[in-house]
Every structure is written in C-alpha cells, then in structure tokens.
N, C-alpha and C positions, 0 to 999 in steps of 0.2 A: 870349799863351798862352791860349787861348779855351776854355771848355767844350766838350769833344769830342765826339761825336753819341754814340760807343760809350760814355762817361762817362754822357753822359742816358740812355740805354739803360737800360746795369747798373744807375745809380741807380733808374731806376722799377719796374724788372723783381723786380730781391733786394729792394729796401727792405720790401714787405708779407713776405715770407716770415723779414729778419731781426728786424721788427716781434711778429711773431706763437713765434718763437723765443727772445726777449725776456722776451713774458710769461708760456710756459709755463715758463719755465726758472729763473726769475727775479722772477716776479710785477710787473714794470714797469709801473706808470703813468706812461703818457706824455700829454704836456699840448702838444696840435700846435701851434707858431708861428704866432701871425695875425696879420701886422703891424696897425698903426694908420695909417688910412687918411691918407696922404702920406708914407711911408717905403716905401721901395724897396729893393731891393738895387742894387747892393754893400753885403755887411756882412762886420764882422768879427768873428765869433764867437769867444769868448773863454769856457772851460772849467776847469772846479775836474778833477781827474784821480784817481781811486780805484780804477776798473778796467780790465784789459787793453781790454778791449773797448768802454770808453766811446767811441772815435772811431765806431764803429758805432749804438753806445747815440743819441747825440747826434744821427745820421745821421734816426733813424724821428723824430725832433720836427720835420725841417724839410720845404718840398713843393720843394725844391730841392737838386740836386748840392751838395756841398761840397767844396774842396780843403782837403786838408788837409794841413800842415808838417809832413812827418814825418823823423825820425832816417835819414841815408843806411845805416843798417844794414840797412832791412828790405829795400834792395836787393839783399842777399846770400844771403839764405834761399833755398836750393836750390826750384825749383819753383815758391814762390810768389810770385817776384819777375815774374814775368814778368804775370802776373795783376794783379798789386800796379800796377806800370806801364801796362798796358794800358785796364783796367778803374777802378780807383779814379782816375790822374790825381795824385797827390801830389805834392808839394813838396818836394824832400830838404831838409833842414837836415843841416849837418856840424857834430859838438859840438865845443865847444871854440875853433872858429874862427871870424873875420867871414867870414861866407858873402854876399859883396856877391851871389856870384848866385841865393841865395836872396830875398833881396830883389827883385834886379829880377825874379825869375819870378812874385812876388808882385803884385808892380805892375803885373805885364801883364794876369795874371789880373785885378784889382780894372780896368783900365781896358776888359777888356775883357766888363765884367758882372756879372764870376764870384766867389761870396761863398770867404772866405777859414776858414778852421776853424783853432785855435789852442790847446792846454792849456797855459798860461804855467809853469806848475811842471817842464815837460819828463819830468815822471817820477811813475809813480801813489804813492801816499801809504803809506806803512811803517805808522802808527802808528794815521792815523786821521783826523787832522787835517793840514787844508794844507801844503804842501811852499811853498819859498823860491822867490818868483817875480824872474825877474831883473828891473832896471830896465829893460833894453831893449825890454821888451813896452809898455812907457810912449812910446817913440819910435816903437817901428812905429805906435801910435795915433794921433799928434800926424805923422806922415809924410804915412799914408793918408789921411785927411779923409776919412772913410765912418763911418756909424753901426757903431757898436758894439754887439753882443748878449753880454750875460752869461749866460750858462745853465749852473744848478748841479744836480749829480744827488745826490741823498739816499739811501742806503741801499747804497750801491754795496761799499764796505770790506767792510761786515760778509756782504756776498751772497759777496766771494771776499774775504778778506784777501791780499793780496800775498805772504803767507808760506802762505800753503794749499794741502794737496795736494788737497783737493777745496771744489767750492762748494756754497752751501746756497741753500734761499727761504726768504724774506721778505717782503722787500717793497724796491721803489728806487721813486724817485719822477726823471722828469725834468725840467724848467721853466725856462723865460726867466725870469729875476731881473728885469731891467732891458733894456730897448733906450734908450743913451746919445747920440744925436744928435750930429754935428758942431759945430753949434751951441752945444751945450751943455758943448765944451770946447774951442771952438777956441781959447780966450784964456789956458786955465788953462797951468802952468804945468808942465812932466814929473815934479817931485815930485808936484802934485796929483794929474795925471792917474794915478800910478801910486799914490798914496795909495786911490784911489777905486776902483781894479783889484783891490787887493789887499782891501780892504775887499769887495768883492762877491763874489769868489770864495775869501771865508775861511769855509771849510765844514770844523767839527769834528761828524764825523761818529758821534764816543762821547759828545760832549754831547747830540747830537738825540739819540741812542739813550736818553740815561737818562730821556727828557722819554717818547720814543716805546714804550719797553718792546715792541718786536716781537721774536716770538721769529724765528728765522734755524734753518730745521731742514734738517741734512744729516749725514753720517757723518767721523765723526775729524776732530773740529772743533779741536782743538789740535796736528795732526799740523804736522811740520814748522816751528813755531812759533820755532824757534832759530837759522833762517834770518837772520831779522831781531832778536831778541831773544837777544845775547852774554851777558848782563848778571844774575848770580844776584843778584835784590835783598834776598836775607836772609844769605848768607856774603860777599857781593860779591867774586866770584870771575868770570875772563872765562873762556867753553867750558866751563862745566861743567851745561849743559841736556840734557835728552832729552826729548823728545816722543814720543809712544804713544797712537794713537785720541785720545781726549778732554781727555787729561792731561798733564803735564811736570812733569819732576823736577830736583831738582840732582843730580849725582851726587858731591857733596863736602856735602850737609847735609841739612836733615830738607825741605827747600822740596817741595811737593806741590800742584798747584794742577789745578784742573778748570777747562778752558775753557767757558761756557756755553753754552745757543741764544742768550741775549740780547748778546752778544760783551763779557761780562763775566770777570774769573778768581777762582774760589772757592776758599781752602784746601781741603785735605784734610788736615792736622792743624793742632793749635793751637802757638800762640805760637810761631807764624815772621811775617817781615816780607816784604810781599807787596806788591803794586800794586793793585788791583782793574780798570785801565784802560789799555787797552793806549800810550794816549798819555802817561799818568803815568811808566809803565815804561821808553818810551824816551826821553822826559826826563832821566830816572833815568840810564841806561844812555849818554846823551850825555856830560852831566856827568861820571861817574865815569870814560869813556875820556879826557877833557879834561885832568881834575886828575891820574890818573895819568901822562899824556906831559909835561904842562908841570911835573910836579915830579919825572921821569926817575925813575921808579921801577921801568920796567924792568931786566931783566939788559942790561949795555951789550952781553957777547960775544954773546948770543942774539939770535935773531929776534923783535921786540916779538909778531909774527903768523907764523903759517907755516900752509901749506896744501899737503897732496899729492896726487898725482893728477890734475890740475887737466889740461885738455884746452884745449890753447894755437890760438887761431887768429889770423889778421890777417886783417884788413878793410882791402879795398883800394877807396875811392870808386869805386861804380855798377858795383862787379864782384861776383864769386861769393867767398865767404871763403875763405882760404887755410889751411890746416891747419899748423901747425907743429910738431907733438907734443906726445906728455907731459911736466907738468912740476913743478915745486914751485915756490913761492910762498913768498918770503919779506920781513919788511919790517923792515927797519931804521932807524933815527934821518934816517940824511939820504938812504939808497937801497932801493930795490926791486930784488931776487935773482930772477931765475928760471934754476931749474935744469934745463936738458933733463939726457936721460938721454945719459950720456958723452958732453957735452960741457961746456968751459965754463962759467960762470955768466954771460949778460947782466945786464949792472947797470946801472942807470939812474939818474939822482939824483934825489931829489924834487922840485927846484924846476926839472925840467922837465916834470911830472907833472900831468894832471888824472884823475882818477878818477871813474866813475859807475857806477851800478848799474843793468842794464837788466829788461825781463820778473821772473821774480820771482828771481834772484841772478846774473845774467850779471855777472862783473865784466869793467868795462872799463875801458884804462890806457892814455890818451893822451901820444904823447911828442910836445912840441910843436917840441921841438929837431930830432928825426930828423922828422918828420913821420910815426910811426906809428901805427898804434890795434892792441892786441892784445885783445882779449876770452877770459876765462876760465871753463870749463865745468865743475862739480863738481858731486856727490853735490845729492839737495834739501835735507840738510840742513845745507851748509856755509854758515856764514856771508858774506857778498858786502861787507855795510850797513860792515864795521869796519872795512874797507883806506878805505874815502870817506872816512870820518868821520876816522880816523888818521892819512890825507895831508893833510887838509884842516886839524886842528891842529898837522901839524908844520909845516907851511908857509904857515900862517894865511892861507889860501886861502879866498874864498868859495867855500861848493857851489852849482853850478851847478843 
C-alpha cells in the first residue's frame, strides 16, 4: 500500500493553507519535526487526542504525508467520503473487532516507506485529561519494529471542549515529546512498552492550564456543557443540567455556575457544592453512575436511561449510512430497547454490546452477535457519555 502521488500532492498543496488556518483560528504553535541525524522514516506516530481536528493539527508538524488509522465510519459521510478516500489515503479500523486487515494494510504501508499516524485513546478526551489507551497499541509497537514518535498537543480541550457548541482562542501548542528507537525497545517487554505509551501521552490538559492561566476567549463558553456532564454535583441528581451562553444550572437545586475563559467553573451563589475542574466533575459523575447501577438503585420496571427522538442509522462497512428512522432509546439492567415508530421494540442484550461515543455525542451500539453497528443522532444537548459508561458497568466491560 504505497504513498499515492495524489496523497503527496494534496499533502503538499493544503498542508500551508491548513497550517496558516490553524493559527489564525486557533493561535497554534507548531514546533516542525527534525529528525536526529540517522533516523529515518518509517515511523510510528503516536498522539494524546483532545480535538476533532488533531489528525490535521498533527499533519502541519510533519514535512511528510501521513496515514492515518481511522474509524471505518468516516466512510459513510455523504460527500466527503469520497475525498477522504482519494486524497487523505487512510486506514479504516473497524471498532470493536480484530481487523487483521487493518493491520496487514499497515504493514504494507510501513514496508513500503510510508509513516503510520495513530491516537491510541481512539476517542478525543470528555474531561480534559487522557482517555484509556488499549493494550494493543503496545503490540502494533513490538510488531512494527520502526521508531516511534510521541507528539503531544497542549491546549487543544480548552480551544473546543468536546461538549462545545462553539470554539475559542488561546493558545495550543504542538511537539514531538520523544522519537523512541527500535533499539531502545526491542527487548522490553508489552507491559513496558505500553507502560512507557501511556506514560508519554498522559496529557491533563486542566492541570497545564492552572500552571498556564491562558485565557481561551470566544462566546457561550458553557453552552452545551451537559452533553458530557449528567451529573448535578450539589443535589446528585442525573439530567437535571441546562446550559445557557456562559452558564449552567440545576434545574432541581440552587447549582449555578459560570464557565470561564480560563476553562475553569465559578459559582454564582454561595454554599452549593461544585467542582471547579472539569476533570474533578467527571470523576465525580463516573463514580456516582457506578455506585448507583452496582447497588440497583434504579426503578427495576423503568428505563435506568431513555432518550427520544433520536435519529437511527446503520453503518454498513465502506458503504454510505443507511437511515432506519426515528426512535427512542431505552436501557435497562441486562438490555437496550429501541423503539421505532409503530413498530416493535428491537431488544438487544447487553452482553452482546459495545458502545462508543463518536464527534461530539454520536452514540454508537455495536452488536457483535448480529454483527451490526447502529449510530444515534440527537439534539446537542443530549447526553451520549452515560449509555458507555452504563453498559460498560453493567457488564463490567472495558471501554474501548
């Protein structure tokens, strides 16, 4: 699988115009890759994940194309799948499954030159701080026998939080952490190897902020904010947020808080209990969904979750998404309800289930039994984070 002429093209052609879009947009400092003289490429570029657009971001640091392993969903995106394919050159990865042929398309690439791009966390970061890198990025390491590039980006979260309806500036910073040698791990051992992964691309991005105090300035910096954050942490109540411009409320207690520029959260009245960090908060909001399912503190007859409206698709591998209609969402103890309209109920059971969360709330529900993937379309302000995190303690599933 060779770097394509049209691949070097488009990479030389767009790379200064998404360079220079970057930093008006964004205020990006970018710090250009210069290897150390006797390392070459093939590499294997290995990324912390905070925003949409990091696979771009990461793109203006290098003087070379990059492939990069992406989700086979973004083959289904009306119109710009065909771009996506043509021009970029990507890698599908299928979630949930051993994609041997991901791999070997990896391998062709890497034999045939071509540097490999990688965000081990497969998913940009909710809170702030790193997302759960699986073990297997420790194996394609110890596979490949090619150096390794760590490069972490600073400032990325708080430029768009994942849950935001609009972005701000600041300031992101981009940089090679480490370039890791073959040599210098071909002995070690895949715990190590992946101890030393994790270790390099462990970027909390609200502890640099309280050291870095940059302000982050753009409009209704707390909109949307309950997307990702279920969790009232002064009545501890789940769904009862609303967000508005700058601000978010309970709507069951006195909770008031003002998002900052510095992506901090400030009361607006006294003597409520509060977070001030948005990685404290979903901490917070992990645990409490934990202890409530493992001590069944739900209604048994009710839905632990429910969600309406929801706009039902399937994804069919390297094809265009299929539309299945509207429908309701529901999740119970050991199954998942979806309700079309006058028909039936599909029920699924959990423990055939993986769940992920794509862009900023796509939910998405793997059956691994039938072999389907449906993805779920809502409002910006429905929550996505709590069907993962739900499934994933009822059925004490790692998240992927």
């Amino acid at each position: 699988m060779k770097t394509r002429f049209r691949h070097r093209v488009t990479f030389f052609l767009f790379r200064p115009f998404f360079k220079l879009f970057f930093i008006v947009k964004y205020n990006v400092k970018f710090i250009t890759f210069k290897p150390k003289k006797g390392t070459k490429p093939p590499y294997l570029i290995l990324g912390n994940h905070a925003l949409a657009m990091d696979p771009i971001l990461l793109t203006c640091n290098f003087k070379m194309p990059i492939h990069f392993v992406a989700s086979d969903m973004i083959f289904s995106i009306k119109y710009w799948s065909f771009f996506i394919r043509h021009l970029a050159g990507p890698i599908p990865k299928t979630k949930y499954r051993s994609d041997i042929a991901t791999i070997r398309d990896i391998r062709k690439v890497v034999k045939s030159g071509g540097t490999i791009g990688i965000f081990p966390e497969g998913n940009s970061t909710f809170s702030g701080r790193a997302m759960h890198i699986p073990k297997s990025t420790a194996k394609l390491v110890k596979l490949l026998k090619i150096p390794v590039v760590f490069y972490r980006i600073e400032g990325s979260y708080l430029s768009k939080p994942r849950w935001a309806a609009y972005s701000r500036k600041g300031k992101i910073t981009g940089y090679v952490k480490e370039v890791w040698s073959y040599e210098a791990y071909k002995d070690l051992s895949i715990d190590a190897i992946y101890d030393h992964i994790t270790a390099a691309l462990d970027v909390d991005q609200i502890a640099l902020q309280e050291e870095a105090k940059i302000s982050y300035q753009g409009k209704r910096l707390a909109e949307d904010i309950e997307s990702t954050f279920y969790y009232c942490p002064n009545c501890h109540q789940f769904h009862t947020l609303l967000s508005s411009d700058d601000e978010v409320r309970c709507l069951n207690c006195d909770l008031h808080l003002r998002f900052t520029e510095q992506g901090f959260l400030t009361p607006l009245n006294a003597q409520i209990d509060y977070f001030s960090k948005t990685t404290d908060w979903y901490d917070a909001q992990c645990e409490k969904l934990q202890s409530y399912l493992q001590n069944k503190a739900y209604p048994k007859a009710l839905p632990i979750f429910q969600d309406n409206h929801e706009h039902v698709y399937e994804n069919i591998p390297n094809k265009r998404k299929k539309r299945l209609g509207q429908a309701t969402l529901e999740l119970y103890e050991n199954t998942l309800k979806i309700h079309f309209n006058h028909q039936d109920p599909t029920i699924w059971p959990l423990k055939d289930l993986n769940v992920a969360v794509q862009q900023k709330n796509k939910l998405i529900v793997h059956n691994h039994t039938l072999k389907k993937t449906y993805y779920f379309i809502s409002h910006p302000k429905r929550n996505a984070i709590k069907y993962e995190l739900a499934v994933k303690y009822l059925t004490q599933k790692e998240a992927t």
